[in-house]
Each structure stands twice: as C-alpha cells, then as structure tokens.
TORLUMBA-239886 format. One line per 3 residues: number of its first residue (from 1); their letters; for each residue x, y, z of C-alpha. Coordinates in pm, whole numbers, plus 32768, in hexadecimal, padded with zeros to 4 digits. Each point is the difference from the previous one (the first is absolute). Example, Ala and Ser with C-alpha at 12.3 -4.5 7.8 and 13.67 -1.06 7.14 Angstrom:
BEGIN
1> AS> 84CE/7E3E/830C; 8089/8158/7FBE
***
This chain:
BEGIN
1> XXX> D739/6CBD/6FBB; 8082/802D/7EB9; 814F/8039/807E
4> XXX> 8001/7EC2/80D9; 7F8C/7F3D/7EC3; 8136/805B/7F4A
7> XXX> 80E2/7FB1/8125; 7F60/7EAB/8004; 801E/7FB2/7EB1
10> XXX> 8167/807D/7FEC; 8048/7F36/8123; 7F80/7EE4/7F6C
13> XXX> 80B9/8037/7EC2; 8153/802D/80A0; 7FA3/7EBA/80C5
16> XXX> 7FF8/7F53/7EAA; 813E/8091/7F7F; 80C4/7F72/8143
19> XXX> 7F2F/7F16/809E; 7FD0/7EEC/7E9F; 8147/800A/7FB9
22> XXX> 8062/7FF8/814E; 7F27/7EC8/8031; 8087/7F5D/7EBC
25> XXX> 811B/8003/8075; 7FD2/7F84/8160; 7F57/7EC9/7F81
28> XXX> 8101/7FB4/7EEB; 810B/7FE3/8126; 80C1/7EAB/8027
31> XXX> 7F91/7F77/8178; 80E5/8058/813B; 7F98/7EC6/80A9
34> XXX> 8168/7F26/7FD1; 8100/815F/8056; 8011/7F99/8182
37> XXX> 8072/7ED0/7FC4; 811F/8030/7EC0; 8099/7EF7/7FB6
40> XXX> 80F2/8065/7EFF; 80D5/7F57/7F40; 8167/7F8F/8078
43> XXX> 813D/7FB7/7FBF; 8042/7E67/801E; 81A5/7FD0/7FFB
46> XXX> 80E5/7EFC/7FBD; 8106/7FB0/80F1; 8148/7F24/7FCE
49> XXX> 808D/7F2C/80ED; 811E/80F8/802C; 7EEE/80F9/8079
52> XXX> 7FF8/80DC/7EC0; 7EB9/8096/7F7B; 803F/7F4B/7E8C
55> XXX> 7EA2/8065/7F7A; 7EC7/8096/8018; 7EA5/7FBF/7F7C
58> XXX> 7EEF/8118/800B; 7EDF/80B5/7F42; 803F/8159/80AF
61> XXX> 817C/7FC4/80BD; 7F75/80A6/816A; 8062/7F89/8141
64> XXX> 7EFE/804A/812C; 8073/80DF/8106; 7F4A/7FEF/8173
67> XXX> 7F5B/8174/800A; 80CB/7FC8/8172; 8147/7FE6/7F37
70> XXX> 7FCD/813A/7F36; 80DB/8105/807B; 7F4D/817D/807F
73> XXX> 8119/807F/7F2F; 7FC8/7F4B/7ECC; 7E71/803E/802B
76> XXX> 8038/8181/8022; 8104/802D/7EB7; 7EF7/7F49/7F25
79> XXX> 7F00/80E9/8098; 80D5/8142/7FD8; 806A/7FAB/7E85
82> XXX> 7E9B/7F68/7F75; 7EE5/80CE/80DF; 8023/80F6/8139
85> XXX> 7ED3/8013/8065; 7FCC/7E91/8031; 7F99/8010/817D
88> XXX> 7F18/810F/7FA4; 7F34/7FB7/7EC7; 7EC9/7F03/7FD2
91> XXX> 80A7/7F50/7ECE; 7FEA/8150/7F38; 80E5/813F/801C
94> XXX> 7F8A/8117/7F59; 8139/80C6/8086; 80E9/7EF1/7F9F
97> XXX> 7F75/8033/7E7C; 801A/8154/8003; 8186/8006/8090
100> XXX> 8029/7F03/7F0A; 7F9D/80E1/7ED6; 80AE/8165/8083
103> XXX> 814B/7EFE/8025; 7FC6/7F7F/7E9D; 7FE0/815C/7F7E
106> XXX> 8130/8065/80C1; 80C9/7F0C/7F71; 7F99/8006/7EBC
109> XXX> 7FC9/7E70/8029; 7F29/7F24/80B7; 80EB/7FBA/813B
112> XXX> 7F1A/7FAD/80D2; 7E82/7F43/7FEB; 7ED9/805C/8094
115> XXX> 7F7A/7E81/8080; 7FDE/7FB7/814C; 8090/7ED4/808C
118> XXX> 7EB0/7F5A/8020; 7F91/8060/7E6A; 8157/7F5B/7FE0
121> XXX> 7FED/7ED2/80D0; 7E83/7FD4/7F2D; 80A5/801D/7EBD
124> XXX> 80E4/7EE0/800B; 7F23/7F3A/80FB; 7EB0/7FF6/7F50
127> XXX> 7FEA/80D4/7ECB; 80A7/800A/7EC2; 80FC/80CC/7F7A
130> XXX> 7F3A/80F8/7EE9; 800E/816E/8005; 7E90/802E/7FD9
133> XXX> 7F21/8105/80C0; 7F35/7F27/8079; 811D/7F02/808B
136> XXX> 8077/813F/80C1; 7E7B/8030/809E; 7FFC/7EA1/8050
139> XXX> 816C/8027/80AD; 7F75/8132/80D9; 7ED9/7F32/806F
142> XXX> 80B1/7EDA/8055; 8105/809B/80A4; 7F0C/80B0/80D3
145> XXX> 7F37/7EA6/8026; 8170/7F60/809C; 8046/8144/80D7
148> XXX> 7E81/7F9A/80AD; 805B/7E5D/805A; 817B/8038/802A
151> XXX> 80E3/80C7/8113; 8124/80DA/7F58; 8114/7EFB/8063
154> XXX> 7F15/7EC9/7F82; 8007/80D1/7EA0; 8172/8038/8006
157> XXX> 8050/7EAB/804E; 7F72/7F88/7EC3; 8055/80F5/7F61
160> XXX> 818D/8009/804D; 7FD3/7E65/7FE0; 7F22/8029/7E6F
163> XXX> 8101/8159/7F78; 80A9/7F86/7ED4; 8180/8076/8042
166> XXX> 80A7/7F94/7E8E; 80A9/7ED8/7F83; 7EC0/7F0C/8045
169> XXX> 801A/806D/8186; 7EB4/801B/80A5; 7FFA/80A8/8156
172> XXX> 8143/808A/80F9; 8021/7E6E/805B; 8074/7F64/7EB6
175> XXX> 808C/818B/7F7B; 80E9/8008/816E; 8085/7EB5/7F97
178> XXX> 803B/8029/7EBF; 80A9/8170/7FBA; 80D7/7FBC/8192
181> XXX> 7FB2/7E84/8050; 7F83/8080/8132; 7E80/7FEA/80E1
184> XXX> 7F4B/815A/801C; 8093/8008/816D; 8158/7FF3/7FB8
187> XXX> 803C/8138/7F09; 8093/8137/8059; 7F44/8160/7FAD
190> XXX> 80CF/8023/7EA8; 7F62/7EB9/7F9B; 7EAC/8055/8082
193> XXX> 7FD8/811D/7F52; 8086/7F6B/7EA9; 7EF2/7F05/7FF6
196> XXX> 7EFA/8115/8053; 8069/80B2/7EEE; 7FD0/7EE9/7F0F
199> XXX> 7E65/7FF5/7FD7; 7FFC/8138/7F24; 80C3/7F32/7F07
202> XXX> 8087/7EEF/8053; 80C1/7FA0/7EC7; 8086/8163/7FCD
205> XXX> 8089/8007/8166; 8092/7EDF/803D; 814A/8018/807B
208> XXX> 807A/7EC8/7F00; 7FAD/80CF/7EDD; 804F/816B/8069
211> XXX> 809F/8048/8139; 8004/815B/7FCF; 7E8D/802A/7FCB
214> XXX> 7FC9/7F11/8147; 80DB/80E9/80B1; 7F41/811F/7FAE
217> XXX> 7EC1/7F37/806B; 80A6/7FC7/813E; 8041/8175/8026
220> XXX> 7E9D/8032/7FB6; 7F70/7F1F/810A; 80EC/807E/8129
223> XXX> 7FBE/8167/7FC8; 7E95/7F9D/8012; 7FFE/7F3A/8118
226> XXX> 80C9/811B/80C4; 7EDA/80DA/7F91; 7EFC/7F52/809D
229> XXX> 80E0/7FFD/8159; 8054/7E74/7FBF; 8168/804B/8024
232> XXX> 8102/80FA/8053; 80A2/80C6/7ED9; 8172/7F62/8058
235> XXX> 7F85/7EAE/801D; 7F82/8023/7E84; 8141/8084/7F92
238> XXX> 80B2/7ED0/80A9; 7F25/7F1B/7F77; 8057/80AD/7E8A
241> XXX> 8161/7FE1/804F; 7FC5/7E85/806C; 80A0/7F1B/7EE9
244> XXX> 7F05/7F1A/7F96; 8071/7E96/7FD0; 7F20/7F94/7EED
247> XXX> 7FF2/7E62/8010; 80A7/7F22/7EA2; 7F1C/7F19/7FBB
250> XXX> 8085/7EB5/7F9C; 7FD4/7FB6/7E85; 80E7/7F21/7FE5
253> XXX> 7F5E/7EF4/811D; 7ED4/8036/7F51; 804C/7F8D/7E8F
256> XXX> 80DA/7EF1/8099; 7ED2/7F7F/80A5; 7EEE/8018/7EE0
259> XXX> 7FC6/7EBD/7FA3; 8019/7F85/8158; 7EFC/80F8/8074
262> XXX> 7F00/7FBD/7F04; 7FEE/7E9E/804D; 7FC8/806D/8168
265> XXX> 7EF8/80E8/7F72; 7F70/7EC1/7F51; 7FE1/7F38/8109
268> XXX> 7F63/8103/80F3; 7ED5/8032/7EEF; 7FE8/7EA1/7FD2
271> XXX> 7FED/7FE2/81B2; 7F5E/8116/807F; 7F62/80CA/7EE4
274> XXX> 802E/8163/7F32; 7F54/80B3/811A; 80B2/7F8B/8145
277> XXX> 816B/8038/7EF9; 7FE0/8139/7F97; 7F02/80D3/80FC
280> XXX> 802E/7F30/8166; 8149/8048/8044; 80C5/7EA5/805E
283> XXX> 814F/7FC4/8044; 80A6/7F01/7F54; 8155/7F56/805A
286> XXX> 80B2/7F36/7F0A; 8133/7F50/800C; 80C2/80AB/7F1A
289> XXX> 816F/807E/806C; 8013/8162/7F57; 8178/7FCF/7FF0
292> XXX> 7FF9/7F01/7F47; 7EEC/8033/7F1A; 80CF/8150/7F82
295> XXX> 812B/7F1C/7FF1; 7F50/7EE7/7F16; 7F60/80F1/7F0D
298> XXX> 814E/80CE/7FEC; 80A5/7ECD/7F97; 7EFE/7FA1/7F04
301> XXX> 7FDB/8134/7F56; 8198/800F/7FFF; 7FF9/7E80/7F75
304> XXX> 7F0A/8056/7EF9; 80A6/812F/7F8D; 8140/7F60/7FE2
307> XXX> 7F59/7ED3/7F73; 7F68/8143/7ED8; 816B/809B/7FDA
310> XXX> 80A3/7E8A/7F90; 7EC6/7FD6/7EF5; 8099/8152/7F7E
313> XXX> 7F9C/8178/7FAF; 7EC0/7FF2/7F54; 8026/8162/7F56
316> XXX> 7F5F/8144/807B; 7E86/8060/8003; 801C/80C0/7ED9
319> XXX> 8106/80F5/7F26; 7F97/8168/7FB8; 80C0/80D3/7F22
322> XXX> 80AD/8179/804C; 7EA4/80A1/7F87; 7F4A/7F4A/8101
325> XXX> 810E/802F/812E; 7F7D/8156/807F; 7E71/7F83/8014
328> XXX> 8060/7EBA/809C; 80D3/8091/8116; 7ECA/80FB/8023
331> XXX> 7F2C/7EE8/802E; 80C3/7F47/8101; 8008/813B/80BE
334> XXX> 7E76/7FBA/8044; 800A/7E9A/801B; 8151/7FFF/80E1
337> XXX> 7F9A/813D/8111; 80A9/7F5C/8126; 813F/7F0B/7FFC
340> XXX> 805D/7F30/812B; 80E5/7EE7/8043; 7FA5/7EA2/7FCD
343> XXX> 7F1B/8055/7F00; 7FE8/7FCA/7E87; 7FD8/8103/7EF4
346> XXX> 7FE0/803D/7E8A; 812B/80AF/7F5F; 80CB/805B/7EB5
349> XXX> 8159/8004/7FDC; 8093/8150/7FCB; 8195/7FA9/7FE2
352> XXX> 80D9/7F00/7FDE; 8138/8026/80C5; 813F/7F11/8031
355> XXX> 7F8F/7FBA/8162; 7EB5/807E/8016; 7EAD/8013/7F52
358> XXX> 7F20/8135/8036; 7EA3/7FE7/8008; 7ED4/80F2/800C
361> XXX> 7ECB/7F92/8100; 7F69/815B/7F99; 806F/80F0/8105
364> XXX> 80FE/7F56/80BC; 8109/7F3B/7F2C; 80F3/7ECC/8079
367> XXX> 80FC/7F32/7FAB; 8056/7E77/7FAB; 8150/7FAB/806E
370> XXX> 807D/7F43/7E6D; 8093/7EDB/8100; 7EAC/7F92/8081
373> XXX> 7FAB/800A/7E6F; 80C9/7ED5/7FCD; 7EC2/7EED/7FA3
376> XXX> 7F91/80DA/7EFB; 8082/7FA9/7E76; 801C/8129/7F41
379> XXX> 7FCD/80EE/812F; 7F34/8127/8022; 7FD1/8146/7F12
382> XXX> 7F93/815B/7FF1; 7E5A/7FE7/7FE8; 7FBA/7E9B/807B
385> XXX> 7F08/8034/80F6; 8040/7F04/8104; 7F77/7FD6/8188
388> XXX> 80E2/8035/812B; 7FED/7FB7/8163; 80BA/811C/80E0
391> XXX> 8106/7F91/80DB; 8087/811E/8099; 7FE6/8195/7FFB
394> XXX> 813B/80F3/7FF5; 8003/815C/8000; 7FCB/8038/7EA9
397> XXX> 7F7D/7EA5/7F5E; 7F76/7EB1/807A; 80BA/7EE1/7FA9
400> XXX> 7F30/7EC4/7F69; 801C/7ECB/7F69; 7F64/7F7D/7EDA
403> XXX> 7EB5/7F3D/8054; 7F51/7EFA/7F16; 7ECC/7F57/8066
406> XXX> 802D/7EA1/8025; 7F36/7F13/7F80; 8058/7ED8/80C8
409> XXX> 7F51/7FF1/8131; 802C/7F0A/814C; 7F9C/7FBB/8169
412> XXX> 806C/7FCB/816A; 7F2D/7F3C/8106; 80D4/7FEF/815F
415> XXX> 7F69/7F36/8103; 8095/7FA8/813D; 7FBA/7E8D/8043
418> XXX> 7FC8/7FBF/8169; 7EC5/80E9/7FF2; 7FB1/803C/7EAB
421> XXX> 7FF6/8170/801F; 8053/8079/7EAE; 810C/80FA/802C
424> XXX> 7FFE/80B7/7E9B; 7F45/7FF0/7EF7; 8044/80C9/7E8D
427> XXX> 7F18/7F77/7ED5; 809B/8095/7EF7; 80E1/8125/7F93
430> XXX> 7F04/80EE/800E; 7EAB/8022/8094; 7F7E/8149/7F47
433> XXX> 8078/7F32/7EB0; 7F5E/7EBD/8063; 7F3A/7FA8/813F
436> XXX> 8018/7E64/7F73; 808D/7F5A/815F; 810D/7F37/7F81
439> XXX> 8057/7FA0/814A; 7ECC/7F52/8052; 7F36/7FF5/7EB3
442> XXX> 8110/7F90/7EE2; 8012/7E8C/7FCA; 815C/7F33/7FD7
445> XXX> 8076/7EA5/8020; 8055/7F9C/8132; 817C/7FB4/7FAA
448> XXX> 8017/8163/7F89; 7F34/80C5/8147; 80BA/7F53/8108
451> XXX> 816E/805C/8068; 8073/7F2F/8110; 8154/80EF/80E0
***
C-alpha cells in the first residue's frame, strides 16, 4: 500500500515537472488558425514600355511559386541537404539531432543543424528569432502542432516558398530569378542543388560573394542527395562539372532610373496604398524607354561633369605628409576591399611621373594618364588624397581618371508629344546625394524651362 503511495506521489510529481511547463507553454503559443491560407508578401515590379523589369518594390522580395510548379527534384535536394528524415518524422527527429551532433564532432564545426524543416518553416513563419530554451520548446511543439493540420508536401510548399536564400530573396521563386533569372522549373540539377545549399547560410554561400565556398555547398548537396537514392552518383558529378551561369544584374538601368522610379513609387502610395505596394504583388507598366532613359542620364552626368572640369580643380580632399603615408594606405586597404570599374574611390598619390601619376587605393594601385590632367592648375603631388573613378583594369594596375564631385546639378524631362508618355526622366545628378526631383519639383521661368527644336 505503502509502495503504491509512493508510486502515486512520484507520478504525480514527475507530472508537475513535465506536464506545467509543458502546459505553459502550449497556451503561450501564437494561434495556427491563418497558416492554410498564407498570404505572404510579394514582389510588385515595374515594367517599361520596352518590356524591361526597371524596378521592384517589396517588404520580403519573394515571388509565389504554384506547389504544382515546384520541381520533385528541387523538393528532394532541399530535403536531402536541410532534414532526411522529412517523410518520416512528426515535426521532430530525434535521429536527425543526434547525426547532427556525431557530424559536428567529426568535423570539428557545426556543418550541419539539427532542425527539422517544419521547426524551420515555424521559426521564420511565426516565432522570433532568439536563442532561448524556451523558444526552442515552443519550436518542437509547434512544429509538431503543423505536422497534425498539414500533409508533408503542404509543409514544404511553404516552406520552400517562406526559406530566406540571401541577398533579401525569400523562397526558390524570387532566389531562382535572381542568382539565374530563371522559374524553379527551368534550372538544371547544378542550379538546383546550389540554391539548396544556400539555407545553412545564405550570405556565406552565395555564389556572388564566394564561389568557391558555393561550390563546395554544391558538392555537399549532390553527394547527399545521391545518398538518399535521389540521384545516380554520375549524374552528381555532371552536375559539379556543369558551369554555372550566374545572372549580372543591371546596376546601371537601375541608378539611371531612380528618380523616375520613385515618383512611380509616389504615385502608387498615393493610388492604391502601402499595403497593396509593397505586400500584394502588382505589376506596373510605365512608359519609360530603358534605352533612352540610360542615354539621358549618361549625357547629364557627362554635361555636368564637364560643366565641374571648366569651373576648375578644386584641390584634393586633404594632404598628408611622408609620416602619415604608410597608415593611410593601411586604412584604404579596409575601406577600399573590392575595386570595380565604373566606380569611384578614395586614393593618394604615390608618384609623379612625366606621363603618369601613381596612386595607392590601398591594395590595388592605378594610374592617371598626366593628359587627362590638363583642367587642373598646379597639378597633382605626392600625398594629396584625392577620389578616382576606375576606368579600366590591366594586368598589373587599373587605369582612372581624376573625379571631383560636382556641384552643379541639372535635369532632363523627355516627353513624346502625341501621347504624352514621358520617355526619360533624371531629377538630378545623383539620387543617393539628393532625392529633390528637379525634373518635376524645381521651379523656373517659363522662358528659361521651355526649349522649342
């Protein structure tokens, strides 16, 4: 009697230990009322007339794919990278946590998580981000919560549609598009299995930043997939060998376009509200000619430049002396980490030559041909810190030319007159320096704004 006593009361006690927290828990949950009928937000894009995406407006950039449009293949590599056992557990997988710790241990590293794709797809879906214990207890019971109202491919769909993939891309939609301007359906195995690689970290991985590391990623997700019997151990190796054809994104279209685009975005607010901009995903067609809006803010940045080299060299940033040299050049080296063409950069000169002036950008150095230097009295010397745009890159230096911001600014407004579709449209020199529309917001006397041709 005495015995059963103790059982009870032990029982009981255990009950306690599991049970109140348990319940806690439970009924500190969010509600799983609204997750059959997501309604994420989307992607709403800007079209020109000559049928070029010129802009996009979006809280999280993610462009819904049909579950009906998601390849098998694609499904199975995000299973085989992120969680095995995804047919087989209830939202929990106590086997996937423990291969997950005797891999870490293995490698010395965590390579590999031990979240299921559901405690996943409830992390970014309805709970916050802290590492806290009880964040993780609420994870396991909601994950087991979707596993009981949702089917497997119901939970992948939103899941494979919610996955952040880096560089603001939400889901394989909007991440397809963006790192192979491509749909889901159209990419190859090598691509596939890039972009399943990706959720462990998405930044770290990307192919933009470190295509070696992506590569690797790659490797990782084909040998997996041929583990799980997805796919044949020569059709991974072909897809490794498969060049991938990563897609250039347009910068150049889309600073051209700036001022035009935020009046867009201005009038869409103003129309149709933020909600229906940024989260319902519209599609907007302007009447913009992309060809010619490069064309009229390449020929007003050239005019204003030229317009700043007439007015005269206004001197360089600043002049540091032979002490300082070393610790500047050291400092450039962190501020200056990646040079590319068409871009501007702080620099000192290093050497003054007969034809040529040398200057440091921190790692890489460059040169200013002394004929382009003609505008300048007094010319340049060793220490001026000046900025320099980068015209071109040789084997063993990048050519420049001397840049000074101009402080002039202008406008171009080109409307075509039999329909009033307004063409181009550049407010000012530029955008990042002053969003002020001086197209459409700068007032002038009439005899001055209008130029009859």
């Amino acid at each position: 009697m005495m015995r059963k006593k103790g059982l009870v009361i032990f029982m009981g006690f255990l009950f306690g230990i599991i049970g109140i927290p348990l319940f806690y828990f439970t009924y500190s949950l969010p509600p799983l009322k609204d997750i059959n009928s997501w309604k994420p937000p989307v992607i709403t894009r800007i079209i020109s007339d000559d049928g070029k995406v010129v802009g996009e407006l979006y809280l999280q950039r993610r462009i819904l794919v049909p579950n009906e449009n998601i390849p098998r293949l694609l499904k199975q590599a995000f299973v085989a990278a992120e969680d095995a056992d995804f047919y087989r557990h209830k939202g929990i997988s106590l086997v996937g946590i423990a291969r997950a710790i005797l891999k870490n241990i293995k490698a010395g590293k965590v390579v590999q998580g031990g979240s299921t794709i559901t405690q996943q797809l409830v992390r970014s879906l309805i709970l916050d981000r802290e590492r806290t214990v009880s964040r993780k207890i609420k994870e396991m019971i909601l994950a087991w919560r979707i596993e009981q109202q949702l089917t497997k491919d119901e939970i992948l769909y939103l899941y494979l549609n919610q996955i952040y993939l880096g560089h603001g891309n939400y889901g394989i939609g909007a991440a397809s598009d963006y790192y192979f301007g491509k749909s889901p359906d159209q990419l190859n195995l090598a691509e596939i299995a890039l972009l399943a690689g990706l959720p462990r970290a998405p930044e770290i991985y990307s192919p933009y930043r470190n295509f070696e590391l992506a590569k690797r990623r790659q490797l990782y997700v084909l040998n997996r997939m041929v583990e799980e019997g997805y796919i044949s151990e020569n059709e991974a190796r072909i897809a490794y060998a498969t060049p991938l054809r990563l897609r250039s994104h347009d910068r150049e279209l889309q600073e051209a376009s700036a001022y035009y685009l935020d009046y867009v975005r201005q009038y869409l607010l103003n129309r149709y509200g933020e909600k229906a901009v940024y989260e319902e995903g519209l599609t907007v067609f302007i009447s913009m000619d992309s060809r010619l809006q490069k064309a009229a803010f390449t020929s007003l940045r050239e005019g204003i430049l030229n317009i700043s080299k007439r007015q005269g060299y206004k001197g360089p940033e600043r002049v540091i002396s032979e002490k300082e040299m070393r610790d500047f050049c050291k400092a450039l080296e962190d501020e200056n980490k990646r040079i590319e063409v068409g871009k501007v950069y702080l620099g000192v000169v290093l050497n003054v030559e007969k034809e040529k002036v040398w200057v440091s950008m921190g790692k890489e150095k460059g040169f200013l041909e002394s004929k382009d230097l003609t505008w300048l009295k007094g010319g340049l010397k060793r220490g001026y810190v000046i900025r320099v745009k980068v015209k071109e890159k040789l084997e063993d230096a990048f050519k420049l030319e001397l840049y000074q911001e101009p402080e002039v600014e202008g406008a171009i407004f080109a409307m075509e007159l039999p329909t009033g579709y307004v063409r181009a449209m550049v407010g000012g020199y530029d955008f990042h320096r002053s969003q002020f529309n001086r197209a459409l917001q700068a007032k002038r006397q009439p005899g001055s704004a209008f130029k009859p041709v």
